[in-house]
Structures are given as structure tokens and as C-alpha cells.
PAZAPA-4460 file (N, C-alpha, C; in steps of 0.05 Angstrom, whole numbers, plus 32768, in hexadecimal, padded with zeros to 4 digits):
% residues 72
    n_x    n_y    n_z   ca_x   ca_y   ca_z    c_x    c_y    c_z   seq   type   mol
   8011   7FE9   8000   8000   8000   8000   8012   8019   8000     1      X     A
   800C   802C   7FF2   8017   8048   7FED   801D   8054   8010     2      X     A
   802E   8061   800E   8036   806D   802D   803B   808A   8021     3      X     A
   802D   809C   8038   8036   80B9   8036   8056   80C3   8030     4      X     A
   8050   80DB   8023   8078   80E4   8020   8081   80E6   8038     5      X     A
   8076   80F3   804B   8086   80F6   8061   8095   80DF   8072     6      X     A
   8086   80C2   8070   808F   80A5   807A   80A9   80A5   8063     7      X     A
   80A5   80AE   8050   80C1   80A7   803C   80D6   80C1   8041     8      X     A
   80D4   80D4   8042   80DB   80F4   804A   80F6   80EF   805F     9      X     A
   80E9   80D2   8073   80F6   80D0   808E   8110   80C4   8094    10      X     A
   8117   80B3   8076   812F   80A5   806B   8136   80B4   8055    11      X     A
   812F   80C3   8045   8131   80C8   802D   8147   80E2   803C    12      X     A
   813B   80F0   804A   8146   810F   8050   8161   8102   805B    13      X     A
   8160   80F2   8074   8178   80EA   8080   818C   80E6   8072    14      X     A
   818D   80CC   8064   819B   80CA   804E   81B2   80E3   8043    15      X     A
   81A2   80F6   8041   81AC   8113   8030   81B2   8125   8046    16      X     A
   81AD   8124   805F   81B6   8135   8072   81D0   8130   807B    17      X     A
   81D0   810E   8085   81EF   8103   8092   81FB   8103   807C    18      X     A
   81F7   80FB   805E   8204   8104   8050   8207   8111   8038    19      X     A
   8200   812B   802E   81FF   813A   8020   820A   8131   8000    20      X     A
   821D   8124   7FFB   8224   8123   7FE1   821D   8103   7FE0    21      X     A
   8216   80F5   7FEB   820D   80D4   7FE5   81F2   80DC   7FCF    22      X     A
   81F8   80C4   7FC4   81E5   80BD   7FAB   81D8   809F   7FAD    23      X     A
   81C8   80A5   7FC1   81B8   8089   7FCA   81AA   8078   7FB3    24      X     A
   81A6   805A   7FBB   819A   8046   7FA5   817F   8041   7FB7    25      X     A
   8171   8037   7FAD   815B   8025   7FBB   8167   8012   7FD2    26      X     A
   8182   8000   7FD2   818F   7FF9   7FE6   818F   800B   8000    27      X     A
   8199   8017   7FFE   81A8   8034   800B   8189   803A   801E    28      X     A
   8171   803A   8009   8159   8041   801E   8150   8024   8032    29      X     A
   814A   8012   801F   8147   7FF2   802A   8154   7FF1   8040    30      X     A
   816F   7FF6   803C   817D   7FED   805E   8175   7FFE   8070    31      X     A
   8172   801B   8073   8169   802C   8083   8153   802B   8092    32      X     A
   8143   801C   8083   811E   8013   8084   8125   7FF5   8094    33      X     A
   812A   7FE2   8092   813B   7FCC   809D   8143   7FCB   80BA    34      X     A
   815C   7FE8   80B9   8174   7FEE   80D1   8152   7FFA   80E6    35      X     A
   8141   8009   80DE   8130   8018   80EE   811B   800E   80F1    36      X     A
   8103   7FF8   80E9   80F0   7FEF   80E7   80DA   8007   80E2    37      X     A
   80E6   8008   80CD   80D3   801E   80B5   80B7   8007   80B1    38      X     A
   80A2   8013   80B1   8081   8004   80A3   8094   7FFD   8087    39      X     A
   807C   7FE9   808E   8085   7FD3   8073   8076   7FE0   8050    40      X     A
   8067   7FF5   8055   8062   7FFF   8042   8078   801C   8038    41      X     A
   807E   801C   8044   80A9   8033   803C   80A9   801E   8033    42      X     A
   80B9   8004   803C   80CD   7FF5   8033   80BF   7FE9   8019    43      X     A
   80A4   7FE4   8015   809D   7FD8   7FF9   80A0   7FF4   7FE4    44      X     A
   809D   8008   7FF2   8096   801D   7FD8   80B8   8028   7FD6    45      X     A
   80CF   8022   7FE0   80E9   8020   7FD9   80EE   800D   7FCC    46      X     A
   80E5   7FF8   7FD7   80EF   7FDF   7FC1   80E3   7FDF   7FAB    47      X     A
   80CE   7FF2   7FA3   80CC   7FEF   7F89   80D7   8002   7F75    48      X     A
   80EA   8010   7F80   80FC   8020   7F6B   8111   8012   7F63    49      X     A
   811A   8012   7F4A   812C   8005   7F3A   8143   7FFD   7F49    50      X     A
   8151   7FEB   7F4A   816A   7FF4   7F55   8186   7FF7   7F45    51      X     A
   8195   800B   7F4E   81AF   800B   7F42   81A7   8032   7F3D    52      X     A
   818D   803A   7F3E   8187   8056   7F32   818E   8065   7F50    53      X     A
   81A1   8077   7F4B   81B3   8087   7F66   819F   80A4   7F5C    54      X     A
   8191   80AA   7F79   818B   80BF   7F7C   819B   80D9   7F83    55      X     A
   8192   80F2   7F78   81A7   8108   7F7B   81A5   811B   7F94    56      X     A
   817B   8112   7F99   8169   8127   7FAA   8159   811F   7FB8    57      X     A
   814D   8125   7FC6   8132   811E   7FD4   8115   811A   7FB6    58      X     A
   811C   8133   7FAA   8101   8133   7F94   8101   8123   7F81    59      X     A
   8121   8112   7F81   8120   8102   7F6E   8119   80E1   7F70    60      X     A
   8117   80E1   7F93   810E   80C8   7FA0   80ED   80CD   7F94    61      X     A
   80E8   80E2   7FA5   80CD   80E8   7FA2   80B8   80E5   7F85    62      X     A
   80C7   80EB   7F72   80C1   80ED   7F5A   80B9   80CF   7F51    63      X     A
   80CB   80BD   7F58   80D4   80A4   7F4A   80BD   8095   7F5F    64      X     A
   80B7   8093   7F76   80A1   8086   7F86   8089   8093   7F82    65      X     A
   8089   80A3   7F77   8069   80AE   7F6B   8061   80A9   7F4C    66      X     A
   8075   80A6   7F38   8072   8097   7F25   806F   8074   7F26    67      X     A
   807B   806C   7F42   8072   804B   7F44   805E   804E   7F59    68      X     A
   8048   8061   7F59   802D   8064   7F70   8039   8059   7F85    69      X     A
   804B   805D   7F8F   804D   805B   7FB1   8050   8073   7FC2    70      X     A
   803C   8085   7FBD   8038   80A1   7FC8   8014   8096   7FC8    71      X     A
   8014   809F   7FE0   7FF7   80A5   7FEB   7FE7   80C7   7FEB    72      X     A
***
């Protein structure tokens, strides 16, 4: 089931805060969601982004989970 941005917002931002120039994969979010016992609807609507595709931004996570409807 689709999960709000903000449930994705909450790994997505971190990511880019601790580290500013990382270019995260769908891995990169999976383990985060994993390490923290993220709802299992983050971790399905991460796992369904491609993997190997390195994000640059927050809007570009965002962009890519709203074209595979996992935005509520």
C-alpha cells in the first residue's frame, strides 16, 4: 500500500543530511528501513525503485516513487 511522503521524507532527507554529496540507490534506503524498523509499506514502496539508479536529491527519490504510485 502507498505510504505518505513524509514516512519516506524520514530516510530519504537523512541520507542527504549525514551525507551531503552521497548518491543513494534503493539499497542505501532498504538498509536504513531494515537498520530502523521502518512500516513495511516505505520498505515495499523503496523496493520498488529500480536498482543501481543513484539519486542526486530528495525530489528525485520523490519523483521516481510517485511515478511507481507509492505516494499516497
Amino acid at each position: 500500500m502507498p505510504a505518505k511522503w513524509d514516512q519516506y521524507a524520514e530516510v530519504v532527507e537523512h541520507i542527504f543530511r549525514v551525507a551531503p554529496e552521497a548518491k543513494p540507490t534503493r539499497s542505501d534506503f532498504l538498509d536504513i528501513c531494515y537498520a530502523n524498523d521502518i512500516s513495511d509499506d516505505v520498505i515495499d514502496g523503496f523496493d520498488s525503485l529500480r536498482e543501481g539508479v543513484m539519486f542526486n536529491n530528495p525530489d528525485e527519490v520523490k519523483v521516481a516513487l510517485e511515478a511507481n504510485g507509492q505516494i499516497a
